[in-house]
N, C-alpha and C positions, 0 to 999 in steps of 0.2 A: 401337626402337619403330617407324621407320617405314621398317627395310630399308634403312638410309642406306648408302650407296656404301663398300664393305669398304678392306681395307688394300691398297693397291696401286690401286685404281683411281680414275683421276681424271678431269677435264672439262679441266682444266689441265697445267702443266708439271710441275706437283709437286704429293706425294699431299696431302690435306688434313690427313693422320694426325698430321703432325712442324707444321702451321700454326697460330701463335699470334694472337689476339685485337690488333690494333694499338692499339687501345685499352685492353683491359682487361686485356690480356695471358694470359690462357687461353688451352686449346686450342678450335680453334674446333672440334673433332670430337669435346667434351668429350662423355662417354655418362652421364647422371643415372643418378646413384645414388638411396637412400632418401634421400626426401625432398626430391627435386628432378623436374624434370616437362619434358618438350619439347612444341613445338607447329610450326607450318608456317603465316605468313603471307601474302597475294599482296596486295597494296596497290599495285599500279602497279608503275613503276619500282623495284627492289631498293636502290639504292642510298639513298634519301631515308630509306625505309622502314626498312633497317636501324639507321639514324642512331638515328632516333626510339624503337626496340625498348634499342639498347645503353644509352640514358642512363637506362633507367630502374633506382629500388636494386632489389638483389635480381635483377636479370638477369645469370646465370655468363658468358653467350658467350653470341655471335650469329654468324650467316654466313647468304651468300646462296647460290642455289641455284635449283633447277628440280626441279617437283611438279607430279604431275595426267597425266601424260602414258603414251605409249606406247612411249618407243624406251629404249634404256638407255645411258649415256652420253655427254649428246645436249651438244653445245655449244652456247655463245652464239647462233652463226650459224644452228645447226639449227632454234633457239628462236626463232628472231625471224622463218624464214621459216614459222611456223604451223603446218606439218607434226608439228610433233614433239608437238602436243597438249597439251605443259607450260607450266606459268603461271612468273612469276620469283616466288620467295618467298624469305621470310625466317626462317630456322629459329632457333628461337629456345629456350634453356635456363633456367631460374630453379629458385632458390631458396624452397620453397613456404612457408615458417615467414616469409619475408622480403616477397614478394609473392604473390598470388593469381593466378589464371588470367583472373579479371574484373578485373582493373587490367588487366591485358595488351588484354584485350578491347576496353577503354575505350580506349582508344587507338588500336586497330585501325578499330574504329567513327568516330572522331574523325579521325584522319591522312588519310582518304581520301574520295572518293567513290564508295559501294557501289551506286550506283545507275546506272552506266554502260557496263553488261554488258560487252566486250572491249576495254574503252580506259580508260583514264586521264587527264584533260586534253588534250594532245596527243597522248599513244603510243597509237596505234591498232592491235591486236591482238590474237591471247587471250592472249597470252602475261603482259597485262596485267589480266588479268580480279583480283577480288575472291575471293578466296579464304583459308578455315582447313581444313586436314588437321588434323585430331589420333585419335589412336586409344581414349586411354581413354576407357571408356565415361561419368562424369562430367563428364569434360571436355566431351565430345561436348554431352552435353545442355546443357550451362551455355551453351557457343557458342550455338546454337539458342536458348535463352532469352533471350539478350542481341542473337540477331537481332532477334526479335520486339520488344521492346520498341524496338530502332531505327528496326525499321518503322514503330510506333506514333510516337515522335519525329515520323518522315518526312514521317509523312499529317499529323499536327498542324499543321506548316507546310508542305502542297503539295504536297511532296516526292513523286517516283515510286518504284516499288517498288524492293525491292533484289536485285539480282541476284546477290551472294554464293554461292559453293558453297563448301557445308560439307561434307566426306568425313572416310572412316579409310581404311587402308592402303592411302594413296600414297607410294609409297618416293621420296627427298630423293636427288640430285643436286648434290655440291659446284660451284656453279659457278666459272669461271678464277680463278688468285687474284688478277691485278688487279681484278677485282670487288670481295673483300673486303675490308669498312671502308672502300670505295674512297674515304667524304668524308672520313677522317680520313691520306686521303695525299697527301704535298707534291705539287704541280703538277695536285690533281684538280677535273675542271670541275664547278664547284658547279653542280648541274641536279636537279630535281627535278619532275614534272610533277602531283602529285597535287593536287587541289580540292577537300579539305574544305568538310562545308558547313556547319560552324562552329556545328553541334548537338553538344551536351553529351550525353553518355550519364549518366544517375544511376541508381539503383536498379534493380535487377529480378529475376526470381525465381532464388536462384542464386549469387546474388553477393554476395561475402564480402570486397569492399573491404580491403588491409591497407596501401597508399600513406599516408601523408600527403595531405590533401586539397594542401597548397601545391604538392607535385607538380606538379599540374596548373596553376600559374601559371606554369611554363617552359615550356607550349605554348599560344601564340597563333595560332587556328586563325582570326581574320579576319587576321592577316598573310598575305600570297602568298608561299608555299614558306617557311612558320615553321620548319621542320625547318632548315632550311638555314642563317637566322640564328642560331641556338641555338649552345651550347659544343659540343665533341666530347665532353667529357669526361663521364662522369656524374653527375646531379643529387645535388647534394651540399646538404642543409636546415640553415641555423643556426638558433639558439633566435629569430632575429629573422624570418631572410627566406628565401624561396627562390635557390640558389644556379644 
C-alpha cells in the first residue's frame, strides 16, 4: 500500500523482510491481506508511540520507520538532521473484524499533542511533527473526520489549532532495528516525550468504535509518559477488569 521498502533493502543491518514482532511475535513486514488494513502514524518520538499502537487487541504487528519525505533510504542520522523531509512514524497493521481504524485514531488523537507543528515536548524538529499517511480512500476520510472533531474538542477548551498532516502515497522506510519495539528490549532507556492533553476523543462522523470501552482505562493520559508505565504486553480484558 504505501511502497514500503522491498526485499533487500534496508535503513539497518538487516532486511526487515526475516524481522519478528518482540512482542507479538509477527513479522513486522507482515503485508494485510483481506480483511486487514495498514496505516502510518507520526506522534513524536517512535519509540513511546509504537508502545502504545502494539498493546492494542486486534493490532497484527507494528514497527517503526520514516514517512513524508524526499530521499530513499534515509537513516536515523539523515532524519534527525531535517534534510531528509521525513517524519518518525509508526506503521501499523490490524485486524479490521477485530478493531476499527477510529479506535486506532482515538489513540493517535489521545497519546500526543497535535497541536505543536515540528516538536513534540522536548524533540524539536520535523522529523517529530504529527502525522497519518493512509492511502484508502475511507480511511482517508475517516482520519479527516476524527481531525475535526478534535479540533472541535481543542477550541472547547482553549486549545490551539492542530497541525496534523494527513496524506496518501507516502512510501514507509523500515527504520534500524534497534529501534524496533525498542521499549520492550532489555537495557532500553524508557524515554518518551510526547504531551497529551488528556482530551478524550468520543464520537464522530465515521466512526465505528469495536474496542471495549475498558480499553481505554490502560491509558492514563494525565500520567506523564503513561505509555511508559503501561505492560509491554498487550491489553488483555477479564469479565472483571481491565488487564
Amino acid at each position: 500500500m504505501f511502497g514500503r521498502q522491498a526485499s533487500g533493502e534496508s535503513t539497518g543491518t538487516s532486511t526487515a523482510d526475516d524481522a519478528r514482532h518482540v512482542v507479538l511475535g509477527t513479522p513486522i513486514a507482515l503485508t494485510p491481506t483481506d480483511g486487514q488494513a495498514e496505516a502510518l502514524f507520526g506522534c513524536g518520538c517512535f519509540w513511546g508511540a509504537e508502545k502504545g499502537f502494539w498493546r492494542l487487541p486486534g493490532v497484527l504487528t507494528t514497527a517503526v520507520g520514516y514517512a513524508g519525505g524526499q530521499v530513499d533510504h534515509p537513516g536515523y542520522q539523515q532524519v534527525c538532521s531535517g534534510r531528509t523531509g521525513h517524519a518518525e512514524v509508526v506503521r501499523v497493521v490490524w485486524d479490521q473484524e477485530l478493531i476499527d481504524f477510529s479506535d486506532l485514531l482515538k489513540l493517535f488523537w489521545e497519546c500526543h499533542d497535535p497541536t505543536q507543528g515540528d516538536r513534540q515536548g522536548n524533540d524539536r524538529g520535523s522529523q517529530y511533527r504529527s502525522a497519518i499517511y493512509v492511502d484508502a480512500p475511507a480511511l482517508l476520510e475517516q482520519a479527516e473526520s476524527s481531525r475535526s472533531a478534535y479540533q472541535e474538542l481543542l477550541d472547547a477548551h482553549g486549545r490551539g489549532p492542530i497541525t496534523t498532516e494527513i496524506r496518501s502515497g507516502q512510501r514507509f522506510w523500515f527504520a534500524e532495528p534497534y529501534h524496533q519495539q525498542y521499549l520492550a528490549k532489555p537495557g532500553s532507556r524508557p524515554y518518551c516525550s510526547a504531551q497529551p492533553s488528556g482530551l478524550r476523543l468520543g464520537a464522530f462522523p465515521g466512526a465505528h468504535y469495536r474496542l471495549d470501552a475498558r480499553v481505554w482505562d490502560c491509558y492514563d493520559w494525565s500520567i506523564p509518559h503513561c505509555v511508559l508505565r503501561g505492560d509491554n504486553a498487550p491489553i488483555r480484558l477479564t469479565s472483571a477488569s481491565p488487564a
